[in-house]
C-alpha positions as CSV (number, residue, x, y, z in Angstrom):
1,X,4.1,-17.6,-41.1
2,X,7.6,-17.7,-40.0
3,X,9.2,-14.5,-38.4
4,X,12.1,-14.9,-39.9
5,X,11.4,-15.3,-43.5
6,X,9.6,-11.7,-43.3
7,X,11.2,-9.0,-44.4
8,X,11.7,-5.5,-42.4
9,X,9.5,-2.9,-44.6
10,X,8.8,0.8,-44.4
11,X,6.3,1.9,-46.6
12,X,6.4,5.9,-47.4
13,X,3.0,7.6,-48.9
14,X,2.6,11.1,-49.7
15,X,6.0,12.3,-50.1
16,X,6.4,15.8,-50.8
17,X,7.4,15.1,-54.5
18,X,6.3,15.5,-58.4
19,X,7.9,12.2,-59.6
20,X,7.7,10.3,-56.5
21,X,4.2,9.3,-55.4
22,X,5.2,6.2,-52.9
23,X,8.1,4.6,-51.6
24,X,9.2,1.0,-50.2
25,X,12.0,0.5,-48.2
26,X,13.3,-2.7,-47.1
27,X,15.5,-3.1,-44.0
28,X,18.6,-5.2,-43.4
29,X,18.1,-8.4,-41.3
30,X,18.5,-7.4,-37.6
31,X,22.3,-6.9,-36.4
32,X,24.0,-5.9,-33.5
33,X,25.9,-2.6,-35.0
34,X,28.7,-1.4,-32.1
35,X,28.7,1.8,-34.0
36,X,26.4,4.0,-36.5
37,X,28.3,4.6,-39.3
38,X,27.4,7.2,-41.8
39,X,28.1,5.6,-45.5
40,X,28.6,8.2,-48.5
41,X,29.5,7.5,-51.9
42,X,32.4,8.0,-53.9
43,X,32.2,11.7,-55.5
44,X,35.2,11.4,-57.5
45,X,33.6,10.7,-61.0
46,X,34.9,12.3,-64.3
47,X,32.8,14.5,-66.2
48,X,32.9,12.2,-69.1
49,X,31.2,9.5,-67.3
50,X,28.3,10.8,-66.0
51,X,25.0,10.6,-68.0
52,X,21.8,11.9,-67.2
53,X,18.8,9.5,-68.4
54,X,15.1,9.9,-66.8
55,X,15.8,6.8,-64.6
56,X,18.4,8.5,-62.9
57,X,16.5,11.4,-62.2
58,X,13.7,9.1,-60.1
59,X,16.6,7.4,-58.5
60,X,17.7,10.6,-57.5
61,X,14.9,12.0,-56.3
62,X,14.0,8.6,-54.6
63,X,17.3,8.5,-52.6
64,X,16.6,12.3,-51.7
65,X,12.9,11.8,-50.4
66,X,14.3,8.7,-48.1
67,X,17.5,10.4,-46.9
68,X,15.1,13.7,-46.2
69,X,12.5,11.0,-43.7
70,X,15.3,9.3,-42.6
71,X,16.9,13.1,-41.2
72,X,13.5,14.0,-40.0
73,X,13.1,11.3,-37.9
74,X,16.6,11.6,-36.3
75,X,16.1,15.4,-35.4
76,X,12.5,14.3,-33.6
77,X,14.4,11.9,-31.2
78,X,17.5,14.4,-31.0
79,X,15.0,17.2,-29.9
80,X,13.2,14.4,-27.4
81,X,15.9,13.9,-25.9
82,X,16.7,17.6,-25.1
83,X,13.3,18.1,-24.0
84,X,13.2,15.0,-21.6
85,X,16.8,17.0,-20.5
86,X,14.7,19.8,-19.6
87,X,11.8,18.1,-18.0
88,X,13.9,16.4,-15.8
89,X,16.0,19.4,-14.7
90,X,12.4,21.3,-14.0
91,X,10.9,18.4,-12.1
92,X,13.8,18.2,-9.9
93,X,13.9,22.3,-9.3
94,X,10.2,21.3,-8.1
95,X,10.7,18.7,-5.8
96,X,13.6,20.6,-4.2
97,X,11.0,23.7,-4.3
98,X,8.6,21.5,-2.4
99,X,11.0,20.1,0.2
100,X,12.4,23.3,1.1
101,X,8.8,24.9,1.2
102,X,7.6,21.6,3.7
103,X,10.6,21.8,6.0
104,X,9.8,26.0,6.4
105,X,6.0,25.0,6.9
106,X,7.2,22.5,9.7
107,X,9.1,24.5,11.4
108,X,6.8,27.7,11.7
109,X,4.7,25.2,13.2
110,X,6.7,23.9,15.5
111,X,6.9,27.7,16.7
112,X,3.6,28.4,17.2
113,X,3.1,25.3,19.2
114,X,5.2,26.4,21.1
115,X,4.6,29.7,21.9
């Protein structure tokens, strides 16, 4: 099977939802984006145009449940990323912690060798 005729798929099972019982989302071919770019809709609509019908309703709700994974996923690697900030300013509090401590221990005993 060729690579490139495949399609980029996420498959999403047991979404917290009534309506919604599994959801398949297919990516955009692979491009090199300089930017993220956050795309919203147009919210100026009249009153008279909108109409509620029961497909709209799962559309909703299906555009909810991704946007709600899609968010969750982005705060795990933003909070990574502050822990990994963390870990490395405690690792190098150790290592300065355990040169300081090696250079004391060397030179107490270079004092009592030579006393």
């Amino acid at each position: 099977m060729n690579q490139s005729k495949v399609k980029n798929m996420v498959i999403l099972k047991n979404l917290p939802s009534n309506i919604v019982e599994e959801a398949i989302v297919i990516l955009k071919s692979n491009k090199k984006v300089k930017k993220l770019e956050k795309i919203e809709k147009n919210k100026t609509v009249d009153n008279k145009k909108i109409s509620i019908k029961e497909n709209d309703y799962v559309l909703k709700e299906a555009e909810m449940l991704v946007s709600n994974y899609i968010s969750k996923i982005e705060e795990k690697q933003n909070e990574k990323k502050l822990r990994n900030k963390k870990i490395d300013k405690k690792y190098i509090r150790i290592k300065n912690y355990a040169l300081i401590s090696t250079v004391i221990v060397f030179l107490e005993t270079l004092l009592l060798i030579a006393k």
